[in-house]
Backbone as XML, in Angstrom:
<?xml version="1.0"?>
<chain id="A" units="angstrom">
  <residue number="1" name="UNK">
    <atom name="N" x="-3.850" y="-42.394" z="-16.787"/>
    <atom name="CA" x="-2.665" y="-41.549" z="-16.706"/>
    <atom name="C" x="-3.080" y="-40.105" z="-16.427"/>
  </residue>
  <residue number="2" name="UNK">
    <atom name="N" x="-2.637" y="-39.153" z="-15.495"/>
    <atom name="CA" x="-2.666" y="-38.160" z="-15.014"/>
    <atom name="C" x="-2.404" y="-36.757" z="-16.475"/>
  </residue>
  <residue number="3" name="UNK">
    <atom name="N" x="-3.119" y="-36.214" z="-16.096"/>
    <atom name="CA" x="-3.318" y="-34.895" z="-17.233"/>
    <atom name="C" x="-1.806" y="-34.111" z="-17.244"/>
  </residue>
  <residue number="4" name="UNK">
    <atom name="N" x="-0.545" y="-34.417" z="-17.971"/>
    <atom name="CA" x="0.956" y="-33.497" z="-17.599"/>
    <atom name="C" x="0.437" y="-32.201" z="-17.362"/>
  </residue>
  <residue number="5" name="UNK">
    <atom name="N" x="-0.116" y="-31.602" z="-18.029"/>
    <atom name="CA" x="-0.245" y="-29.750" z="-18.391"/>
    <atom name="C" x="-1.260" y="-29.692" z="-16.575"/>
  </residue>
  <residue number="6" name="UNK">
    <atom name="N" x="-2.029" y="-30.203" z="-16.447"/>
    <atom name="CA" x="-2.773" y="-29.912" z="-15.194"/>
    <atom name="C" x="-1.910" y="-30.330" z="-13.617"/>
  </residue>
  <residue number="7" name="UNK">
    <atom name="N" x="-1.392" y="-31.055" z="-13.938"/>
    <atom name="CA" x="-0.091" y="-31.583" z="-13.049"/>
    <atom name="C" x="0.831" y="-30.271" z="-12.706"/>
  </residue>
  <residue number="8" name="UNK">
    <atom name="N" x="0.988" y="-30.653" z="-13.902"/>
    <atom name="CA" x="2.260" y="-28.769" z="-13.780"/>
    <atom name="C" x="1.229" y="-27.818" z="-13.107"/>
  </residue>
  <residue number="9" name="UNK">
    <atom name="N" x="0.141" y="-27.378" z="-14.012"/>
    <atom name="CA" x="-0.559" y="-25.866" z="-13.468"/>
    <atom name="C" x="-0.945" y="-25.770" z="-11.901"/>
  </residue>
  <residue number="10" name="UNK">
    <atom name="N" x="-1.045" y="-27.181" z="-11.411"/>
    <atom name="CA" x="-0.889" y="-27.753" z="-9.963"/>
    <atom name="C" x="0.323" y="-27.549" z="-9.383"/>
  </residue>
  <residue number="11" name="UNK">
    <atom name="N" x="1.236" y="-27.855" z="-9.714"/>
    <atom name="CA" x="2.582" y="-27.852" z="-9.167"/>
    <atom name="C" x="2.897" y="-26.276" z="-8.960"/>
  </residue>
  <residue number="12" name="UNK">
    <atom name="N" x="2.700" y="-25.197" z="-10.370"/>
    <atom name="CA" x="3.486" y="-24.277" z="-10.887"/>
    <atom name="C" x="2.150" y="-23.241" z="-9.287"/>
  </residue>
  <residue number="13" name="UNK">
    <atom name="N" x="1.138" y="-23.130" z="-9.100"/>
    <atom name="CA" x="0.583" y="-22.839" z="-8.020"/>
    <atom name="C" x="0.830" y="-22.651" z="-7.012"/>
  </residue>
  <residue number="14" name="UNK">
    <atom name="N" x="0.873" y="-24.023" z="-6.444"/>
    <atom name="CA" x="1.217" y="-24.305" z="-5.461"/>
    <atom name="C" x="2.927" y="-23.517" z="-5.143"/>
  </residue>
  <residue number="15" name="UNK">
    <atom name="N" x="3.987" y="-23.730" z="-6.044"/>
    <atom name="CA" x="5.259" y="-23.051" z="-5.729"/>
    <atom name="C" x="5.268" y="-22.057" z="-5.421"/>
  </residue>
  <residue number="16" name="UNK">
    <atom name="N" x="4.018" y="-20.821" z="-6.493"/>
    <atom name="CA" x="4.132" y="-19.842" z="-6.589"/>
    <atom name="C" x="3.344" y="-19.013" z="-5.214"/>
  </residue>
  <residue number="17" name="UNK">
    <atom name="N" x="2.478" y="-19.891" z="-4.518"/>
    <atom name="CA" x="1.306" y="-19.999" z="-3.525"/>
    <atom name="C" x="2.919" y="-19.494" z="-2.373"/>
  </residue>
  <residue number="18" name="UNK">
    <atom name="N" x="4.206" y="-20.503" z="-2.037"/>
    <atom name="CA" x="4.931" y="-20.738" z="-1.512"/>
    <atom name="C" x="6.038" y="-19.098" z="-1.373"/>
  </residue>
  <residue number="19" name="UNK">
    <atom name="N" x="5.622" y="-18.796" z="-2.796"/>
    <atom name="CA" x="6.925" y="-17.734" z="-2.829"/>
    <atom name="C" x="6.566" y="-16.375" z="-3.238"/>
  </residue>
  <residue number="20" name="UNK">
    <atom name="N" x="5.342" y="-16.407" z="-3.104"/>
    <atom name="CA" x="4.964" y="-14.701" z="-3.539"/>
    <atom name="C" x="5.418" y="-13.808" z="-2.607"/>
  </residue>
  <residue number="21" name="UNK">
    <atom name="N" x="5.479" y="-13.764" z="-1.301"/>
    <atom name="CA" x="4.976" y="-13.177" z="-0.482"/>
    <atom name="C" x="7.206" y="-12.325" z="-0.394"/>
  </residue>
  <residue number="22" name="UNK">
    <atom name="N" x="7.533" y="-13.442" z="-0.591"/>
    <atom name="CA" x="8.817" y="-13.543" z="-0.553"/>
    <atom name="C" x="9.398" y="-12.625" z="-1.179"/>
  </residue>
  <residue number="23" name="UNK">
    <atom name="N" x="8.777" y="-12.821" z="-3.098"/>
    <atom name="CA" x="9.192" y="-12.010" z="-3.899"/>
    <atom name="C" x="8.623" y="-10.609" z="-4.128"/>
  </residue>
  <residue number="24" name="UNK">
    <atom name="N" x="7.658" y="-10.250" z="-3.307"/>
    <atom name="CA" x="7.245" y="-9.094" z="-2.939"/>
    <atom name="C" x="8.225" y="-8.172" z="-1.799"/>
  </residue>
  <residue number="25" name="UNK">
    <atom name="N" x="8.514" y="-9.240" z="-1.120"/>
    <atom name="CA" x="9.113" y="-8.140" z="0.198"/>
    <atom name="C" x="10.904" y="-8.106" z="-0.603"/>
  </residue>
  <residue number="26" name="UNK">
    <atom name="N" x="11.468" y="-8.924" z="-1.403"/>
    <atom name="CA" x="12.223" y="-8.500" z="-2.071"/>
    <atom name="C" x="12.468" y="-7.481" z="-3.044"/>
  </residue>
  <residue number="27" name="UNK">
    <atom name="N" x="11.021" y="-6.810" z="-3.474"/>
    <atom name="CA" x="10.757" y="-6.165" z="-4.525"/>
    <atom name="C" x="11.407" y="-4.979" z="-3.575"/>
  </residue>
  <residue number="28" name="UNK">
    <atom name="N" x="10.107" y="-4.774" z="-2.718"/>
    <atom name="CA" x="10.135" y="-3.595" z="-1.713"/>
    <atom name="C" x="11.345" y="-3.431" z="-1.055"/>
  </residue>
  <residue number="29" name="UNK">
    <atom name="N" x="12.094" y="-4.372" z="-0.609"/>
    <atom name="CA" x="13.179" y="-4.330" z="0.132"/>
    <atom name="C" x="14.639" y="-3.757" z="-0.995"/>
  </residue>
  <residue number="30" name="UNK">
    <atom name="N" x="14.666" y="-3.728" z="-2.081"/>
    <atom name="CA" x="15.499" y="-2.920" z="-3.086"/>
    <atom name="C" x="15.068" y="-1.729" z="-3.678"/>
  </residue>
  <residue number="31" name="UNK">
    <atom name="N" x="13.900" y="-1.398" z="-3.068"/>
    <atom name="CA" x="13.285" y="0.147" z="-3.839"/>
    <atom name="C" x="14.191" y="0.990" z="-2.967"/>
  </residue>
  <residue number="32" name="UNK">
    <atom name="N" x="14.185" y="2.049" z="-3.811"/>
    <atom name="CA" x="14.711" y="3.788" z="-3.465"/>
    <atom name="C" x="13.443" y="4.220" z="-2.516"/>
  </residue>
  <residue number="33" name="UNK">
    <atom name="N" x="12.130" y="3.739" z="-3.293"/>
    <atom name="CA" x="11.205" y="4.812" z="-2.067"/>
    <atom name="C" x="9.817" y="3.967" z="-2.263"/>
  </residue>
  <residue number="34" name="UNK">
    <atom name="N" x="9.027" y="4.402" z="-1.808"/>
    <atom name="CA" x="7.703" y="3.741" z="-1.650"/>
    <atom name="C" x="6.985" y="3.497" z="-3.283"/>
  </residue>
  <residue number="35" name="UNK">
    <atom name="N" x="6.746" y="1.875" z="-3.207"/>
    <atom name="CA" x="5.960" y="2.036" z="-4.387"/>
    <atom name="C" x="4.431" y="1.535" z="-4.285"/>
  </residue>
  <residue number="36" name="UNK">
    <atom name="N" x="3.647" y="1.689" z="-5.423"/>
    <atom name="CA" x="1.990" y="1.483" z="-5.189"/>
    <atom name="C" x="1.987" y="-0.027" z="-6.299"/>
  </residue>
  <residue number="37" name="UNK">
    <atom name="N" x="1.167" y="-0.888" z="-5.718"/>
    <atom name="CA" x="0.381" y="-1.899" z="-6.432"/>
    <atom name="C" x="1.153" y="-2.891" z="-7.801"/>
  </residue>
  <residue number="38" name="UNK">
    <atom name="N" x="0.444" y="-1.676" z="-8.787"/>
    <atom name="CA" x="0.668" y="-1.694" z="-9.958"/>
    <atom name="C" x="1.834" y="-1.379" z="-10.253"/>
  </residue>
  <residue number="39" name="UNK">
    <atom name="N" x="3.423" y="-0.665" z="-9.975"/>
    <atom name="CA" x="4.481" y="-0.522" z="-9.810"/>
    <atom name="C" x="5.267" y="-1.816" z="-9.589"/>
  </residue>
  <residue number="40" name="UNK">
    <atom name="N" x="4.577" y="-2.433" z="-8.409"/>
    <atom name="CA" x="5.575" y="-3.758" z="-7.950"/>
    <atom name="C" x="4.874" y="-4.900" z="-8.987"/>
  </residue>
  <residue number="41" name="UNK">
    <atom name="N" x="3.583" y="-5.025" z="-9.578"/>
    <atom name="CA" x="3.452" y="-5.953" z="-10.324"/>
    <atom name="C" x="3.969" y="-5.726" z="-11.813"/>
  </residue>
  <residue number="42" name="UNK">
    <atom name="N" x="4.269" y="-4.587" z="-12.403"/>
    <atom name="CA" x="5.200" y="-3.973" z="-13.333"/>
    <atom name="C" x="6.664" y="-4.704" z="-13.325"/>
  </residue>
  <residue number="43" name="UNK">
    <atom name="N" x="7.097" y="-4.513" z="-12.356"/>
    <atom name="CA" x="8.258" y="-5.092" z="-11.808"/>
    <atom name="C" x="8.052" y="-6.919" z="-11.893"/>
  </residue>
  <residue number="44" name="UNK">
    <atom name="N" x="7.605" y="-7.541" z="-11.506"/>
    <atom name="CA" x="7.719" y="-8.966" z="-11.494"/>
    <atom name="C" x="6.837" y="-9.079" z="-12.610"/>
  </residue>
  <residue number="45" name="UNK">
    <atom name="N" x="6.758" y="-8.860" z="-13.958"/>
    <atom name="CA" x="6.161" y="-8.828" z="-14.941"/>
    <atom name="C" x="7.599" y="-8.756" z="-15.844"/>
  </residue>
  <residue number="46" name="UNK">
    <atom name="N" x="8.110" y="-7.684" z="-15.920"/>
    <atom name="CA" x="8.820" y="-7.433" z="-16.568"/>
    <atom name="C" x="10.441" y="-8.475" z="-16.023"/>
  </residue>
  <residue number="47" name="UNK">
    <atom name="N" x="10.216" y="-9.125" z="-15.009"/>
    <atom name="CA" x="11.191" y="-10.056" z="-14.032"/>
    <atom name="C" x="10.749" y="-11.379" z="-15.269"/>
  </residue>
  <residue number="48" name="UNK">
    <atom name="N" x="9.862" y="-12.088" z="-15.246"/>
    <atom name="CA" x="9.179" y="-12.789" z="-15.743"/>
    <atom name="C" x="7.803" y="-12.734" z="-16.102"/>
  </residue>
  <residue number="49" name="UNK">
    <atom name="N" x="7.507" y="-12.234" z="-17.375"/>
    <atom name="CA" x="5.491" y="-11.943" z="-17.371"/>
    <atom name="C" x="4.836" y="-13.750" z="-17.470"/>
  </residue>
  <residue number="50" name="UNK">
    <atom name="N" x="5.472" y="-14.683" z="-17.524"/>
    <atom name="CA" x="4.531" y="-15.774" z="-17.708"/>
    <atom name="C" x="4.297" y="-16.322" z="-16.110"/>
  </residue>
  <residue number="51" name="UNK">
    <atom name="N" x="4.713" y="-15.703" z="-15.113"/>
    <atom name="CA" x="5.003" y="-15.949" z="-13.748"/>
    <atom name="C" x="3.441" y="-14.776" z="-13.438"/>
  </residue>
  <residue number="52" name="UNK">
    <atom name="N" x="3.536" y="-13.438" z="-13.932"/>
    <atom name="CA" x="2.498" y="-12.929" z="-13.537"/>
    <atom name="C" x="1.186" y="-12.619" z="-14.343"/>
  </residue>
  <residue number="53" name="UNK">
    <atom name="N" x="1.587" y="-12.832" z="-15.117"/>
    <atom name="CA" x="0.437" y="-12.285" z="-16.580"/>
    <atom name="C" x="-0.478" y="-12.797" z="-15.907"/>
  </residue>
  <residue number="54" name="UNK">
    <atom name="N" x="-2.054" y="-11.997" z="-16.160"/>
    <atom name="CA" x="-3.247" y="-11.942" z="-15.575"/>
    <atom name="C" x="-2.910" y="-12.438" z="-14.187"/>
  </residue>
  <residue number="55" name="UNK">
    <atom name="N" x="-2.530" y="-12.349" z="-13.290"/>
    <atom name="CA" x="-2.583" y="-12.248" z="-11.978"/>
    <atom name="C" x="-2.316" y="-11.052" z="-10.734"/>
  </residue>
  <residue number="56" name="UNK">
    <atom name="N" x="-2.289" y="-10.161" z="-11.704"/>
    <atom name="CA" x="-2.025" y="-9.063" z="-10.631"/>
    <atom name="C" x="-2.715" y="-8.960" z="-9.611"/>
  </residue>
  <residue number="57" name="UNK">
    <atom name="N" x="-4.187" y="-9.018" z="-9.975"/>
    <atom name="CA" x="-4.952" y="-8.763" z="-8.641"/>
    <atom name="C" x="-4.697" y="-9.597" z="-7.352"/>
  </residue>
  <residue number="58" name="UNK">
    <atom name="N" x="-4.062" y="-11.185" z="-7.876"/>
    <atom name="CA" x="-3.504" y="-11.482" z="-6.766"/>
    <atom name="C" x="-2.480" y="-11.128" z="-5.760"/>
  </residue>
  <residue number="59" name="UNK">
    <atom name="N" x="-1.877" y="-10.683" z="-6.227"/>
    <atom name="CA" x="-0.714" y="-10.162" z="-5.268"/>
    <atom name="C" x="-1.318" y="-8.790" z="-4.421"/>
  </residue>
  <residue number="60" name="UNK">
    <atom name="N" x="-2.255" y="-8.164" z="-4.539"/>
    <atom name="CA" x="-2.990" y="-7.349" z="-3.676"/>
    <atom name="C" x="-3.170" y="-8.273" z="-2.498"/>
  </residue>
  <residue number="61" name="UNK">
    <atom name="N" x="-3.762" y="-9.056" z="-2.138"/>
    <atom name="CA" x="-4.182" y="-9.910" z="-1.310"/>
    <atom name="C" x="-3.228" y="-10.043" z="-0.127"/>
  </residue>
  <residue number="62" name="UNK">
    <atom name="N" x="-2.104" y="-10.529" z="-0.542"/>
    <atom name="CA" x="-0.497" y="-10.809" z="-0.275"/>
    <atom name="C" x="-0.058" y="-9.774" z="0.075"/>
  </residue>
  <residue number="63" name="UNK">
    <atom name="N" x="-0.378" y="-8.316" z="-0.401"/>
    <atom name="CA" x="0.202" y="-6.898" z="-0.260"/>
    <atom name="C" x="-0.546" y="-6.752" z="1.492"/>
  </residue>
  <residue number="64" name="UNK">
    <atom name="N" x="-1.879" y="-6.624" z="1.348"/>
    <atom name="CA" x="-2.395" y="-6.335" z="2.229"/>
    <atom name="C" x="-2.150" y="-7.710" z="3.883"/>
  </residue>
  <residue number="65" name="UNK">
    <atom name="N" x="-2.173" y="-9.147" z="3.621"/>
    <atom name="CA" x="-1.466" y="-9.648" z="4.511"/>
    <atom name="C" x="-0.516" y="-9.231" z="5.180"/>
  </residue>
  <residue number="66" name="UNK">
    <atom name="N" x="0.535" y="-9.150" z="4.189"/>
    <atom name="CA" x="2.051" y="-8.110" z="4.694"/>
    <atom name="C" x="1.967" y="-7.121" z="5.917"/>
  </residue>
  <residue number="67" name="UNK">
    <atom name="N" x="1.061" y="-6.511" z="5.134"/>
    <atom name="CA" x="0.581" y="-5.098" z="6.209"/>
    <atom name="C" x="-0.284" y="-5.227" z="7.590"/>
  </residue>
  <residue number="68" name="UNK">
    <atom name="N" x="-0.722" y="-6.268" z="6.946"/>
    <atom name="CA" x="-1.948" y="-6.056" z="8.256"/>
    <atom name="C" x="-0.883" y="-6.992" z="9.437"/>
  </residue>
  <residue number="69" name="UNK">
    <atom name="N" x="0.151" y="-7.901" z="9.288"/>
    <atom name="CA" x="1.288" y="-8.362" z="9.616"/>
    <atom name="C" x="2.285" y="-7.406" z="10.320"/>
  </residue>
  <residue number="70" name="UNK">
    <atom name="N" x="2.383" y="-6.274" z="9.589"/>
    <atom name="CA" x="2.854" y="-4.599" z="10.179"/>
    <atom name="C" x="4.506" y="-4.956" z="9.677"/>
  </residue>
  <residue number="71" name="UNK">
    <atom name="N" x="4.331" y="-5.996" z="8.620"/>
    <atom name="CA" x="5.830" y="-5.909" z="7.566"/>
    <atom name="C" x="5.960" y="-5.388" z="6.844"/>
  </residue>
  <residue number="72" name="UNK">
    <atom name="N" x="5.003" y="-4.503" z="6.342"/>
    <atom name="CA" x="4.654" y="-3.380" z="5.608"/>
    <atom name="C" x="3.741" y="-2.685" z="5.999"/>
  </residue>
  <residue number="73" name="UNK">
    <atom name="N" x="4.326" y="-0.807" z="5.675"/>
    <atom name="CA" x="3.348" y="0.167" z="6.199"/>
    <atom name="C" x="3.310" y="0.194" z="4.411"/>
  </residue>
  <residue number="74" name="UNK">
    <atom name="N" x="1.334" y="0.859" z="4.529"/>
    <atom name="CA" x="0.862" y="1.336" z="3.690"/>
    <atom name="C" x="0.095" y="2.534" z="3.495"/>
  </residue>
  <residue number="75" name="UNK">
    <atom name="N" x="-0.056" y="3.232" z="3.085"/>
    <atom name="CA" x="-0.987" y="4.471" z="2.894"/>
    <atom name="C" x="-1.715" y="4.558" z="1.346"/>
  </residue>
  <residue number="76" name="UNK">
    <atom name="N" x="-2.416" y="5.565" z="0.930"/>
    <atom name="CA" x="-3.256" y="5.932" z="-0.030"/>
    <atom name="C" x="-2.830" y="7.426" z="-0.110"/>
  </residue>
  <residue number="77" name="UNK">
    <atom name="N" x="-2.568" y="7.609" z="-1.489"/>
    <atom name="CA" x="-2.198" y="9.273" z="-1.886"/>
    <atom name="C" x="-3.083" y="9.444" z="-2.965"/>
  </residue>
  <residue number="78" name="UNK">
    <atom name="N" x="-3.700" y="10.272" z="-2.801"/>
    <atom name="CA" x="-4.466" y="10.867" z="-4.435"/>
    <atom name="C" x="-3.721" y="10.666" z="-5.631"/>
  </residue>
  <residue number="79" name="UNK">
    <atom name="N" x="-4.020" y="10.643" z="-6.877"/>
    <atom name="CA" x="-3.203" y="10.312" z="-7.936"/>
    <atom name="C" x="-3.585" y="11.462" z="-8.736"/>
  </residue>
  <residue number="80" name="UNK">
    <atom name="N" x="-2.778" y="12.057" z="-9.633"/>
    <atom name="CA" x="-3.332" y="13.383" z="-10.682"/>
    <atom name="C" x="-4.010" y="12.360" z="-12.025"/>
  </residue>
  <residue number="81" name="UNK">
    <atom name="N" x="-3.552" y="10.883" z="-12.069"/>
    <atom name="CA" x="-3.910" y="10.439" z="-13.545"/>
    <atom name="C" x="-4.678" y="9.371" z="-13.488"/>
  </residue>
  <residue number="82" name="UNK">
    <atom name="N" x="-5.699" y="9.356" z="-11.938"/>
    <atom name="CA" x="-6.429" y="8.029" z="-11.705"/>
    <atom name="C" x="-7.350" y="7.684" z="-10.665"/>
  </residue>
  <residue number="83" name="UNK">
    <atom name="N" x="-6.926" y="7.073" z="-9.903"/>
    <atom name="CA" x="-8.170" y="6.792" z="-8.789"/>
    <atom name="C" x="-6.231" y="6.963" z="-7.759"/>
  </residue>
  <residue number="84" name="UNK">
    <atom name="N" x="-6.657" y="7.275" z="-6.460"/>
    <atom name="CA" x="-6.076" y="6.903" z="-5.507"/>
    <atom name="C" x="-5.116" y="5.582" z="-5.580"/>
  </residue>
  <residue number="85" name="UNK">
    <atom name="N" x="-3.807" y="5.947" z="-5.186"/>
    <atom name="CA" x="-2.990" y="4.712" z="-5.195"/>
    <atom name="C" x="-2.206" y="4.611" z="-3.447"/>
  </residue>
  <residue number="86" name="UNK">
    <atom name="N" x="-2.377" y="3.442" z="-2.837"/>
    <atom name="CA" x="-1.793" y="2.296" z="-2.094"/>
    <atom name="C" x="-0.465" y="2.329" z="-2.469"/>
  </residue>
  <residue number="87" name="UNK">
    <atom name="N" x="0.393" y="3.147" z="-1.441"/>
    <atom name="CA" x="1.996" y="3.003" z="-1.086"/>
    <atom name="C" x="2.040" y="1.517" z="-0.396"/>
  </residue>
  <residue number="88" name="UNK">
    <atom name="N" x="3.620" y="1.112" z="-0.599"/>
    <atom name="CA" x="3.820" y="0.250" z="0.341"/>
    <atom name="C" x="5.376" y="0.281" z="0.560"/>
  </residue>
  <residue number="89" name="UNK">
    <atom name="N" x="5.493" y="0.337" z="1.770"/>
    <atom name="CA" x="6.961" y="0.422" z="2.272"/>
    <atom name="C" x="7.472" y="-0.940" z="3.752"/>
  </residue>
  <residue number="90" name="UNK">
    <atom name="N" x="8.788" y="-1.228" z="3.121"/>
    <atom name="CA" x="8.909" y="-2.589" z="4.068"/>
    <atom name="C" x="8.929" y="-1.340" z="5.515"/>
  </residue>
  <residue number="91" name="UNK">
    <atom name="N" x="8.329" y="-2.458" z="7.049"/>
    <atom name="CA" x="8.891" y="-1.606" z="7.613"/>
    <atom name="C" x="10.102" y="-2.288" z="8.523"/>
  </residue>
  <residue number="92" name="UNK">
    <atom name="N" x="10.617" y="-1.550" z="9.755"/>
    <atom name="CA" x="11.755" y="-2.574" z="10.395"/>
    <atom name="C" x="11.962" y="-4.278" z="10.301"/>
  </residue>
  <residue number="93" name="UNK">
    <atom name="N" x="10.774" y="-3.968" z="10.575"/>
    <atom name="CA" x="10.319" y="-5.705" z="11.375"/>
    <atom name="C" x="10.377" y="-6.254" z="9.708"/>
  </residue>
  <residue number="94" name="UNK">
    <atom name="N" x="9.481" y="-5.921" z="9.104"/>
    <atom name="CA" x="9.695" y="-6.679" z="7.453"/>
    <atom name="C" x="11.199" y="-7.115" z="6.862"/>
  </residue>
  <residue number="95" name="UNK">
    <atom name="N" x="11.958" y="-5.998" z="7.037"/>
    <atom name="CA" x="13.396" y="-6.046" z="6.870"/>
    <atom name="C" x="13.687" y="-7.204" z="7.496"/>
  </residue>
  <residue number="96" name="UNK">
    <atom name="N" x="13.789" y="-7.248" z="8.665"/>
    <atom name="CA" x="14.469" y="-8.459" z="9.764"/>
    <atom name="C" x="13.957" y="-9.800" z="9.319"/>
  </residue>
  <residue number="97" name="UNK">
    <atom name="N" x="12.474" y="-10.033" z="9.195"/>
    <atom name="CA" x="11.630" y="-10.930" z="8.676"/>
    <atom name="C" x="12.018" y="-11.519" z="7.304"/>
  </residue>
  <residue number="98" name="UNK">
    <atom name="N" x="12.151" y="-10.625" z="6.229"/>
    <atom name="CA" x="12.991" y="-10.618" z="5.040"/>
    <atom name="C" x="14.130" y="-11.381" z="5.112"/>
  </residue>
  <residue number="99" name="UNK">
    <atom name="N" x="14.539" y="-11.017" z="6.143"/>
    <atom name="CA" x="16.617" y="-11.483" z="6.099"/>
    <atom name="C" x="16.602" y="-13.034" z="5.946"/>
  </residue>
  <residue number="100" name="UNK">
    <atom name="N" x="15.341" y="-13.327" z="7.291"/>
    <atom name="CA" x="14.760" y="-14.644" z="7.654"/>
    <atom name="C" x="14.565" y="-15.303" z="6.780"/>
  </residue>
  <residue number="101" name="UNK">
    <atom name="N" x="12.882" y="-14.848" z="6.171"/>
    <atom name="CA" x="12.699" y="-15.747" z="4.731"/>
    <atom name="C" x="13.706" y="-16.159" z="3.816"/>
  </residue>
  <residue number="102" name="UNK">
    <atom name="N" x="14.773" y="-14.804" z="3.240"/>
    <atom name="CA" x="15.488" y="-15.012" z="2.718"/>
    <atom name="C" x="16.815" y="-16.245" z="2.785"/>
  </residue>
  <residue number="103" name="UNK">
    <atom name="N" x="17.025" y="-16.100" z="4.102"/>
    <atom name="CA" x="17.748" y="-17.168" z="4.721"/>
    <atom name="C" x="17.235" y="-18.617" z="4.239"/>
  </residue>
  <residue number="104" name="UNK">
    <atom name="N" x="15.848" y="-19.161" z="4.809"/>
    <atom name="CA" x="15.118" y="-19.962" z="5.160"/>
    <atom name="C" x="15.054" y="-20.138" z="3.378"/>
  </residue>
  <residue number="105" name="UNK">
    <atom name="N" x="14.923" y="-19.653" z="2.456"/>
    <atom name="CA" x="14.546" y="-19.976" z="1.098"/>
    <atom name="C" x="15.817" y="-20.200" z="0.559"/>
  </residue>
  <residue number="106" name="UNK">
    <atom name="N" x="17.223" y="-19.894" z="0.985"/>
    <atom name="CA" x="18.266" y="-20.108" z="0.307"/>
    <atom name="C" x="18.530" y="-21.528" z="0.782"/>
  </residue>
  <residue number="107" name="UNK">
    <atom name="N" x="18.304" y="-21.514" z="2.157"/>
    <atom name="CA" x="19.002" y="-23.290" z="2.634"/>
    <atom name="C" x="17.838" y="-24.304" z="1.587"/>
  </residue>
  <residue number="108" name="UNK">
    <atom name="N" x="16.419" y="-23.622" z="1.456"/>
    <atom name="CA" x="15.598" y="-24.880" z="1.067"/>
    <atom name="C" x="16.029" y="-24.810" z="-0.569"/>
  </residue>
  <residue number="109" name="UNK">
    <atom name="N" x="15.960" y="-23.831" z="-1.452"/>
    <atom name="CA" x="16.246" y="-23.810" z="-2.501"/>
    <atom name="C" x="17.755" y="-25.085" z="-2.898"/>
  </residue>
  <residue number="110" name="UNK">
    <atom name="N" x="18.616" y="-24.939" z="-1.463"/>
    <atom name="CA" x="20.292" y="-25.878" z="-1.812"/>
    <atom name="C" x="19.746" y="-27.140" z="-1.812"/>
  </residue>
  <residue number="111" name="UNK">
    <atom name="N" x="18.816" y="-27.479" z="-1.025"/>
    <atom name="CA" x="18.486" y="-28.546" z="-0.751"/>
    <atom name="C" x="17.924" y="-29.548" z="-1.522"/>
  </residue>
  <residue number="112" name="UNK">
    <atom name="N" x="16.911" y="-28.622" z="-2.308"/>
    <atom name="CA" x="16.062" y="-29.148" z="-3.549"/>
    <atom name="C" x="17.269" y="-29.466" z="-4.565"/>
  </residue>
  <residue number="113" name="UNK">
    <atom name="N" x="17.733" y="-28.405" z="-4.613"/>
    <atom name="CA" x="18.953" y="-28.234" z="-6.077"/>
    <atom name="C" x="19.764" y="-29.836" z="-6.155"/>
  </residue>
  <residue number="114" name="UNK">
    <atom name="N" x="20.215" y="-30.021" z="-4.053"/>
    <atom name="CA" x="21.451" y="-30.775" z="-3.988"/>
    <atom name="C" x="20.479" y="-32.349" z="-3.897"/>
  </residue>
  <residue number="115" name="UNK">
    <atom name="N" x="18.984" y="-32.676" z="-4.127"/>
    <atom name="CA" x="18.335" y="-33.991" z="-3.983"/>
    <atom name="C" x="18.594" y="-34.038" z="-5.805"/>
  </residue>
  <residue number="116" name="UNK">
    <atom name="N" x="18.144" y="-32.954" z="-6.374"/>
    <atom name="CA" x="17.450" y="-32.900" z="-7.877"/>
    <atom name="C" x="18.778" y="-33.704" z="-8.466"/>
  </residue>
  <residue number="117" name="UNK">
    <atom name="N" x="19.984" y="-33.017" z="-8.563"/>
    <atom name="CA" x="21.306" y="-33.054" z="-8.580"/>
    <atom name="C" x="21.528" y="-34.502" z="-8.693"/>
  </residue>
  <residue number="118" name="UNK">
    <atom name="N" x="21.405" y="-35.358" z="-7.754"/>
    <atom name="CA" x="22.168" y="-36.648" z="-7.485"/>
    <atom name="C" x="22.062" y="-37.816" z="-8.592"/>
  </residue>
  <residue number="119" name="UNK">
    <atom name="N" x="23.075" y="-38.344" z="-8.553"/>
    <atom name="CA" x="22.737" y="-39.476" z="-9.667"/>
    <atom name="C" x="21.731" y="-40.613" z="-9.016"/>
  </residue>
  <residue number="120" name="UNK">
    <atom name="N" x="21.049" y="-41.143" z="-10.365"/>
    <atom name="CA" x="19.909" y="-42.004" z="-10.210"/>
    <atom name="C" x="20.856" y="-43.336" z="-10.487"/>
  </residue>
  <residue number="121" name="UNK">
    <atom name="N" x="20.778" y="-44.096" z="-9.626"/>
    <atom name="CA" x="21.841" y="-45.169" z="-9.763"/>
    <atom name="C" x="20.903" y="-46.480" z="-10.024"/>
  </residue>
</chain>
C-alpha cells in the first residue's frame, strides 16, 4: 500500500509546481506599485503560510522566469536597511498573459470542481 502523507506531498507539489507562477502575477497584478521578493512572499504567506512556509526561495526562480519572459520588468534599488532589493512590476504583455492564465485556470478549476462534484453511482 502506497505511503498517504507522501502521495499527498506528491500531489500537493506537483499542483503547486502548476500554479505558482499564476499566483504571483496575481499578486503583482493588484499592487498599487512595484514590489521586491520578500514583499510578494509576505503576501502569499500571510494568504496561506502552510502553502509557503520555508519556500520562499522558490518563488525567486519563478520571479525571474517571469522576467526573463518580459511579463515582468525588474530592477534593483539600494535598500537603507539591507542588501539591495529586486522590484518587480507586471508589464503590458504580463497583464494580457494574466487575463489568459486567468481565464485558462477558471475554465480548468469548473471542470475539476464539475468531475469532483458528480455522483458515484
Amino acid at each position: 500500500m502506497a505511503d498517504s502523507d507522501a502521495q499527498m506531498r506528491k500531489f500537493q507539489k506537483e499542483l503547486n509546481a502548476g500554479t505558482v507562477a499564476l499566483v504571483l502575477m496575481a499578486i503583482l497584478d493588484r499592487a498599487s506599485e512595484p514590489l521586491y521578493g520578500y514583499q510578494i512572499a509576505k503576501q502569499l504567506e500571510a494568504a496561506d503560510d502552510r502553502m509557503v512556509s520555508g519556500k520562499q526561495s522558490a518563488l525567486y526562480p519563478v520571479l525571474r522566469n517571469l522576467s526573463a519572459a518580459e511579463l515582468l520588468e525588474s530592477w534593483v534599488e539600494p535598500s537603507v536597511s539591507g542588501p539591495p532589493r529586486r522590484y518587480y512590476r507586471m508589464t503590458p504583455d504580463g497583464r494580457a498573459v494574466f487575463k489568459a492564465w486567468k481565464s485558462a485556470w477558471e475554465k480548468s478549476r469548473d471542470f475539476v470542481d464539475q468531475m469532483l462534484e458528480q455522483d458515484h453511482d
